[in-house]
Each structure stands twice: as structure tokens, then as C-alpha cells.
C-alpha positions in Angstrom: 17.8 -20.7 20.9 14.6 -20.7 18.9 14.1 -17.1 19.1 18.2 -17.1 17.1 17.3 -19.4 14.6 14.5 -17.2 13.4 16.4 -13.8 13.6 19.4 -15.8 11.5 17.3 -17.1 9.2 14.6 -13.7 8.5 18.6 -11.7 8.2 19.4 -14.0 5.5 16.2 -13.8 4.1 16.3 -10.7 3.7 19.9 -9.9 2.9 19.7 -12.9 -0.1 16.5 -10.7 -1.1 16.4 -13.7 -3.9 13.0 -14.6 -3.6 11.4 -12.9 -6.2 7.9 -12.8 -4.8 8.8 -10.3 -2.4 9.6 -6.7 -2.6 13.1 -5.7 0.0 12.9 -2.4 1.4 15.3 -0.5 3.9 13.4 1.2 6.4 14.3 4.7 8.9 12.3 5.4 11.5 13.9 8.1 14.2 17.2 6.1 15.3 16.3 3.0 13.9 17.2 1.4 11.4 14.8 -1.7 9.7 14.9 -4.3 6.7 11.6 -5.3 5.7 10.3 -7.9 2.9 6.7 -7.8 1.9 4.9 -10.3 -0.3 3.8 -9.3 -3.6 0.9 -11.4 -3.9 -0.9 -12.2 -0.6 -4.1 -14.1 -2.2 -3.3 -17.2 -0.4 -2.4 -15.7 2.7 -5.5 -14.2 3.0 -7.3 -17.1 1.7 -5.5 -19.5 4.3 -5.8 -16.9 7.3 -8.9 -14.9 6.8 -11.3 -16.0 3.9 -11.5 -19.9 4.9 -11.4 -19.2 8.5 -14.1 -16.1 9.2 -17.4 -16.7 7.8 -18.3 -13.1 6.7 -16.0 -10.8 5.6 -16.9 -6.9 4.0 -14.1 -5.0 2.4 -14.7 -1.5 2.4 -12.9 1.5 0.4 -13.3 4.1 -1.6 -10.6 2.7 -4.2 -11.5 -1.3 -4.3 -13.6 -1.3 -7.8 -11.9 -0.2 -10.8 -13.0 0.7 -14.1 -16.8 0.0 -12.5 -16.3 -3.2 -11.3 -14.3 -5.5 -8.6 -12.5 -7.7 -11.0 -9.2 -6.6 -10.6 -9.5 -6.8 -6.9 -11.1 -10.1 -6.7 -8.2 -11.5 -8.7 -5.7 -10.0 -6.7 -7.2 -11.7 -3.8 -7.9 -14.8 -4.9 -12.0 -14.3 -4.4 -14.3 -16.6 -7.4 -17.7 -15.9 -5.1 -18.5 -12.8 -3.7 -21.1 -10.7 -3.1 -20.7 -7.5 -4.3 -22.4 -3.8 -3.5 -20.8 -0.7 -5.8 -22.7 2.9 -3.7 -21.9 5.5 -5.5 -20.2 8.6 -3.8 -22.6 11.5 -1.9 -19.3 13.3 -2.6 -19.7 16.5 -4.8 -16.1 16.3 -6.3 -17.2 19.2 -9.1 -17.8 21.6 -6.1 -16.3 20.5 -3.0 -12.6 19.7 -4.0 -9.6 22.0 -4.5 -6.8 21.4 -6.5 -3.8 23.9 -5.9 -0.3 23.9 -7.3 2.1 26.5 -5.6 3.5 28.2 -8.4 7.2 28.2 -6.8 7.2 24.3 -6.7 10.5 22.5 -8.6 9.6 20.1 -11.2 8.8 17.2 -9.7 11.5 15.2 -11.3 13.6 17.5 -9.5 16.2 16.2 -6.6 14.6 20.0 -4.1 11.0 18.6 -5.1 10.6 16.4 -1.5 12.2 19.0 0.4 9.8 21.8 -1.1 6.5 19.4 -0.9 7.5 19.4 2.6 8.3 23.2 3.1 5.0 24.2 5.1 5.5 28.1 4.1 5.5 26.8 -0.1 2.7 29.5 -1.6 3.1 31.8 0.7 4.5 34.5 -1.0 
């Protein structure tokens, strides 16, 4: 009975999809078929389940500063007091990346662009 009232009320949550502080998406995964709503902003949620209840916590990536700093991050997830380390990347980008464009690829505006992104013989030929 309990296990009901939760299915019937996340369908109509997600049907309605009137809450704007979430984002409604269909999802297809082989046969299946599933309807998903995400939070926009999960500050609080983090703050109530993670940064209140674990002592220590170290966020790690490669994209989390922006523009040389964590601000944007921080206010995104609700952090005023943090410590913070930027290490700057061993990475040689100048001499260890590639950048290549098959010259056959649609514009990708284009409704064949997915479909030829995915093509695994595009620049081939």
C-alpha cells in the first residue's frame, strides 16, 4: 500500500511537471521506457545530506573553478567556508591534444548530424 502511494504520487509528479525547480526528461534505455525529474538546484540537498553530516569533504575535477576561481561553484552549492587548492594541469594541451573535424560531417544544425557523429567509418575516405 505504501510502496502505491509513492509510485501514484512520483507519476503525478512527474506528469504535472509543474514544479518549476525541476527539469522533466523522457528517458530510453533498450526496451524501457523512463520519466525522470531532476532538481535544478541541489545546494540544500547537499547541504542537508552531505556537507552538515560528513566532516571532510574534497571535490575533485578538472572543470570545478572557473574563470580562476571556485566562486561559481561555491554558490551553486551553497558553500560560504571552504578551503580551497587550484593545481594547475601537468597536461601539455599545446602539444598533446588533437583536434580533428572529418571534412564529410553535416552542419551540425543538421537533422543527419547525430547519425553521422555516430557513423564509426566518418573520415575514412
Amino acid at each position: 500500500m505504501r510502496r502505491t502511494r509513492e509510485l501514484r504520487f512520483a507519476l503525478s509528479f512527474i506528469v504535472k511537471a509543474d514544479d518549476q525547480k525541476f527539469v522533466y526528461w523522457l528517458e530510453r534505455r533498450g526496451r524501457g521506457t523512463f520519466l525522470r525529474a531532476s532538481p535544478i538546484d541541489v545546494s540544500a540537498l547537499l547541504q542537508d545530506k552531505l556537507f552538515e553530516k560528513v566532516p571532510t569533504v574534497v571535490l575533485t575535477s578538472a572543470t570545478l573553478s572557473s574563470a580562476g576561481n571556485f566562486r561559481f561553484i561555491r554558490e551553486r552549492l551553497g558553500l560560504d567556508k571552504a578551503d580551497e587548492l587550484f593545481a594547475e594541469s601537468i597536461f601539455d594541451f599545446e602539444n598533446q591534444a588533437v583536434l580533428y573535424l572529418p571534412p564529410s560531417m553535416p552542419d551540425p544544425r543538421s537533422p543527419q548530424w547525430g547519425a553521422a557523429a555516430a557513423d564509426d567509418k566518418m573520415g575514412d575516405g
